[in-house]
N, CA and C of each residue as an Amber inpcrd file, in Angstrom:
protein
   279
 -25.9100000  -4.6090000  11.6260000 -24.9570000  -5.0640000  10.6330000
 -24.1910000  -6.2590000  11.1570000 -24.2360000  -6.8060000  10.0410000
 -22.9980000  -7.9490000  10.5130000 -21.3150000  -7.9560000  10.5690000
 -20.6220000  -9.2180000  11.0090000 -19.1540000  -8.8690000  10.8480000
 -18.7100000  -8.7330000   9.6740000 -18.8780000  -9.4960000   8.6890000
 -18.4070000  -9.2280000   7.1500000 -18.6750000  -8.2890000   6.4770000
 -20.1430000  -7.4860000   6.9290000 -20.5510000  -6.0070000   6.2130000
 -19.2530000  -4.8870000   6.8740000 -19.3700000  -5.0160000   8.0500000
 -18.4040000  -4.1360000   8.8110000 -16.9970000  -4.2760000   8.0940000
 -16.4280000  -5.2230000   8.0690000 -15.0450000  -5.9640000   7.6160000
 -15.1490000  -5.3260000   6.3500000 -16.0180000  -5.5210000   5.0920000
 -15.8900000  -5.0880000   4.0730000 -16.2220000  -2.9390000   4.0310000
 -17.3100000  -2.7930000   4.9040000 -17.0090000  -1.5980000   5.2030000
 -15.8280000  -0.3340000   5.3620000 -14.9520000  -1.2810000   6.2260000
 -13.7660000  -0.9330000   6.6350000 -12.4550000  -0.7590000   5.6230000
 -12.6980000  -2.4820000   5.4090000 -11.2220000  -2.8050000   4.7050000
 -11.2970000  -2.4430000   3.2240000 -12.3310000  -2.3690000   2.7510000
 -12.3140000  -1.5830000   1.3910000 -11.8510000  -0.1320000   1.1840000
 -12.0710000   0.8490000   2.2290000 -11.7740000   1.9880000   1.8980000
 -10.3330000   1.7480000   2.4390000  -9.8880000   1.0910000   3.4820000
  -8.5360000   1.4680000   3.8310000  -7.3130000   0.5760000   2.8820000
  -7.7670000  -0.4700000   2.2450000  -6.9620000  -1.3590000   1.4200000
  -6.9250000  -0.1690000   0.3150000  -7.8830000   0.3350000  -0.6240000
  -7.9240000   1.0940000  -1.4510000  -7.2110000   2.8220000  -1.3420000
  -7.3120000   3.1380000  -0.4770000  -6.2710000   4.1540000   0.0040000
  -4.8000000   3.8830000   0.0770000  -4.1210000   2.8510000   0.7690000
  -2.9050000   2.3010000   0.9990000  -2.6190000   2.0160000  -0.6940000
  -3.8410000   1.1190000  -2.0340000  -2.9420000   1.2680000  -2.9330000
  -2.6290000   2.2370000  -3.3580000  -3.1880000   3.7040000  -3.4010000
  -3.2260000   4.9930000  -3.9000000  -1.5380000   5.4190000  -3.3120000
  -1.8590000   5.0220000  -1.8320000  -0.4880000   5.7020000  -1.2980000
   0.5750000   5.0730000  -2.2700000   0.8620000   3.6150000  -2.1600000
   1.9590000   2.8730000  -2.8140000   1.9700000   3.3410000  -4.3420000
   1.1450000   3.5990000  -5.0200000   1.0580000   4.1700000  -6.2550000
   2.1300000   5.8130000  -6.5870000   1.5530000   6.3770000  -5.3990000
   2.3310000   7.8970000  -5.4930000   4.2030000   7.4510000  -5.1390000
   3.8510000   6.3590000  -3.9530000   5.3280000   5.7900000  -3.6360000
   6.1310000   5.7480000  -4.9200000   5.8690000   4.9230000  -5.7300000
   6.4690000   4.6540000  -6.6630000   6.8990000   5.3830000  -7.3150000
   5.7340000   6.1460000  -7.9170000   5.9720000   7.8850000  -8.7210000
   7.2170000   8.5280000  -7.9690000   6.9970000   8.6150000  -6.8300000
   8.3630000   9.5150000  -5.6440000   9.5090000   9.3220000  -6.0620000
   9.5360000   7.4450000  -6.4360000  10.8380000   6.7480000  -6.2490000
  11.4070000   7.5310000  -7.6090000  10.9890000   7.9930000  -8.5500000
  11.0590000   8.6380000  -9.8620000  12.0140000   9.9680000  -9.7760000
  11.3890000  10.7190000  -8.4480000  12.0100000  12.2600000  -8.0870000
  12.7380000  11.7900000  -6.6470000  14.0940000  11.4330000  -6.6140000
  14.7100000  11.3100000  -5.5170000  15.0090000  12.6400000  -4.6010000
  15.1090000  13.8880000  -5.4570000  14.9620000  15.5000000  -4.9690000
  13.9710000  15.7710000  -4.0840000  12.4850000  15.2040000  -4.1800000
  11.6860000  14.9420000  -3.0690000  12.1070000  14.9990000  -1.5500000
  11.3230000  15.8830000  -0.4000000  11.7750000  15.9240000   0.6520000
  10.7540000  15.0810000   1.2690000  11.0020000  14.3500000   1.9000000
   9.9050000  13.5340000   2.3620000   9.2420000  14.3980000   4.2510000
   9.8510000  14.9710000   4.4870000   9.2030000  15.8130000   5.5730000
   8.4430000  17.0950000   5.4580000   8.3500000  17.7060000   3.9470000
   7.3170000  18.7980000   3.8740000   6.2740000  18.4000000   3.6710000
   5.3170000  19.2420000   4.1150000   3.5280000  18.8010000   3.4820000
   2.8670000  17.9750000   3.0380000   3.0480000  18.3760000   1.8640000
   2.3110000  17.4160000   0.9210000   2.3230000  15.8830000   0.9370000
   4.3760000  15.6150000   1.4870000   4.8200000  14.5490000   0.8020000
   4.8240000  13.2940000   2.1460000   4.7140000  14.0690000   2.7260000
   4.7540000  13.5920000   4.6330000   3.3440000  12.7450000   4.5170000
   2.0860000  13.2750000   4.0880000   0.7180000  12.3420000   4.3110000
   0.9110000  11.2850000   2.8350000   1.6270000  10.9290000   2.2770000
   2.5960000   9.8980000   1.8020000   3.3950000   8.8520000   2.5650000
   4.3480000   9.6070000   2.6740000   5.6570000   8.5860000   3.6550000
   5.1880000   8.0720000   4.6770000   4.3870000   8.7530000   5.4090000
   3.8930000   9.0370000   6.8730000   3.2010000   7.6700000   7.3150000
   2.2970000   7.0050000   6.1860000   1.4720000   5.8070000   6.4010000
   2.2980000   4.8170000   6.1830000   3.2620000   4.5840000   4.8020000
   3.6720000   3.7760000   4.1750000   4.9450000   3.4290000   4.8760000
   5.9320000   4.1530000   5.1180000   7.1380000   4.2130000   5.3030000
   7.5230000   3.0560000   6.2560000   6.5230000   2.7480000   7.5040000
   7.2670000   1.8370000   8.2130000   6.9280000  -0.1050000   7.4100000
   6.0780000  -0.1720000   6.6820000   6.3390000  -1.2190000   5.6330000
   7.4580000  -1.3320000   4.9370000   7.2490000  -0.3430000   4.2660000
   8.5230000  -0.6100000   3.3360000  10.0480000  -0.3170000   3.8630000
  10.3420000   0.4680000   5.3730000  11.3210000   0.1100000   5.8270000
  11.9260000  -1.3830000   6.2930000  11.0490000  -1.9470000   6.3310000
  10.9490000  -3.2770000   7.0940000  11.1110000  -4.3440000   6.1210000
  10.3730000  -4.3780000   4.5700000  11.0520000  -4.4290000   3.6910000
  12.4690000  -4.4710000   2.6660000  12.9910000  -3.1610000   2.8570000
  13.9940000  -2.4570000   2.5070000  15.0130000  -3.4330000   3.3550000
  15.0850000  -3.9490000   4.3980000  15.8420000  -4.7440000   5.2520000
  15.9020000  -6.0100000   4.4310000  15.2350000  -6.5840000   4.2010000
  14.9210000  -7.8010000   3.4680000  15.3900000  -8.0210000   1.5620000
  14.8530000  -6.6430000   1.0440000  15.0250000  -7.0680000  -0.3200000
  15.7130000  -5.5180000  -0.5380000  16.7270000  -5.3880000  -0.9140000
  17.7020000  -4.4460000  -0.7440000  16.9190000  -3.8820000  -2.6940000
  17.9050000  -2.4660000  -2.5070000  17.6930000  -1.8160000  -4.0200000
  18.0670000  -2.4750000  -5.0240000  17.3710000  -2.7860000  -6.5660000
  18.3180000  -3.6910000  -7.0030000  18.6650000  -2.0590000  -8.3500000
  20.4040000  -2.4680000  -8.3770000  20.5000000  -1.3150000  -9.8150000
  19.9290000  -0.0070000  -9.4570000  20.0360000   0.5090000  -7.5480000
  19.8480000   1.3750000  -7.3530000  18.5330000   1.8730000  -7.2880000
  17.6800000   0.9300000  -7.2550000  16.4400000   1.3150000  -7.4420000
  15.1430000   0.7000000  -6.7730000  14.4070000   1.1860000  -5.9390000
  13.8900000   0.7920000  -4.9190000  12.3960000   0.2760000  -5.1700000
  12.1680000  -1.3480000  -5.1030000  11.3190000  -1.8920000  -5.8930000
  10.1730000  -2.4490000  -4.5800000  10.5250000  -2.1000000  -3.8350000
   9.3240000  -2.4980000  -2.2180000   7.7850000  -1.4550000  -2.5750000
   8.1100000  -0.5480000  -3.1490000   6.6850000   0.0370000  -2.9040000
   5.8690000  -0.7370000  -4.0920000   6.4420000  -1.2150000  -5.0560000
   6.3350000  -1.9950000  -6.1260000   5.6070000  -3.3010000  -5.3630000
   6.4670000  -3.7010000  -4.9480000   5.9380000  -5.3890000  -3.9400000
   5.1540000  -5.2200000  -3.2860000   4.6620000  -3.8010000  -2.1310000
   3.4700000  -3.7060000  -1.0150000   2.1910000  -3.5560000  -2.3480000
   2.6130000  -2.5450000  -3.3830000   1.2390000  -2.6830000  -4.4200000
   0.7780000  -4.0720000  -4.6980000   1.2800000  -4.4340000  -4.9470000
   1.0550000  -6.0740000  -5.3380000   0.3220000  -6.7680000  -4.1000000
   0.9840000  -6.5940000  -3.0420000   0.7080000  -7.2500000  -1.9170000
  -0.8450000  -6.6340000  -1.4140000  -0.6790000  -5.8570000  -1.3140000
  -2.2960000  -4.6960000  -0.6460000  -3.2800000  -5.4580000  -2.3270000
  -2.9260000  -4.8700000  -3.2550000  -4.0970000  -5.5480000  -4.7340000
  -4.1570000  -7.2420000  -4.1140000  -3.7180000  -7.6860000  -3.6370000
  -3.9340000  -8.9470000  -4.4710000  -4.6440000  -9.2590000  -2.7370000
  -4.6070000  -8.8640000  -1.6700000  -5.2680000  -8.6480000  -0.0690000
  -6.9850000  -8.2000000   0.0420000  -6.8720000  -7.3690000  -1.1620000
  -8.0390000  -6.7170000  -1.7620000  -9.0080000  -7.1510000  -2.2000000
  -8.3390000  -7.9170000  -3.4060000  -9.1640000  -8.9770000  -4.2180000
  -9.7730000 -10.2240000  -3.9050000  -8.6240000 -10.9700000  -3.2200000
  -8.7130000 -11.9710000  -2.0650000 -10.1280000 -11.5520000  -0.9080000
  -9.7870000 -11.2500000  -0.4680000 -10.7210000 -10.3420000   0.8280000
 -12.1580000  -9.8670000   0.3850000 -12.0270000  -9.1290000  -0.8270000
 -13.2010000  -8.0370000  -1.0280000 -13.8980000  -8.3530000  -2.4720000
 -12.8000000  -8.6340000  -3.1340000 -13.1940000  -9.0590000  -4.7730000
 -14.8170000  -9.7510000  -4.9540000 -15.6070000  -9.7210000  -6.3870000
 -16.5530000 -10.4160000  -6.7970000 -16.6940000 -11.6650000  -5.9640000
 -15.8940000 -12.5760000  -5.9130000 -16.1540000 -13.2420000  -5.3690000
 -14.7390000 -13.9230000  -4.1460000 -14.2530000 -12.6920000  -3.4770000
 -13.4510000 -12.5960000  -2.0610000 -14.1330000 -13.5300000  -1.4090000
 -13.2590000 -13.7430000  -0.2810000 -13.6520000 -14.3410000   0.7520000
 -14.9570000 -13.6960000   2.0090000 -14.7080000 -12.3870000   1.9250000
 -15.4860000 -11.7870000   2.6370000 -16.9420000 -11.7670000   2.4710000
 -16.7970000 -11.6300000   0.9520000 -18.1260000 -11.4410000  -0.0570000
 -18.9380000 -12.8840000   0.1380000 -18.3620000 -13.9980000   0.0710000
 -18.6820000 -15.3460000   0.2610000 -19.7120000 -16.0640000   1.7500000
 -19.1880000 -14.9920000   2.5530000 -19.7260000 -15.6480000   3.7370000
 -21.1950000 -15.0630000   4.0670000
């Protein structure tokens, strides 16, 4: 195999997972009652959390409401498409 099969190998399943995570993020941001250290909610936070802390420094809540997992979706889709898409960069070479 080559580097770009590998690269697309890779970065497709893990770009596509991370949007899933940021997706549920968002949903979370919905139920603030959420504990973020039990079970379920931990293989959530667990991946994501140090992005969007790092974030959260930068672009504060606006109206109380926490719009970073919003911005990493965007950011990971559009990394994706770029990268992996019909006609990505990866796909190209």
């Amino acid at each position: 195999m080559d580097t770009p099969t590998v690269l697309i190998w890779t970065l497709g399943p893990l770009l596509g997972i991370m949007s899933i995570l940021f997706v549920f993020r968002i949903v979370l941001t919905w139920y603030p009652q959420v504990e973020s250290g039990t079970f379920p909610w931990i293989l959530i936070y667990w991946p994501t959390e140090p992005l969007l802390s790092v974030t959260r420094k930068l672009i504060p809540p606006i109206g109380g409401v926490d719009i970073t997992p919003i911005l990493w979706f965007g950011i990971v889709s559009l990394c994706r498409e770029l990268l992996l898409g019909q006609q990505g960069i990866l796909r190209m070479i």
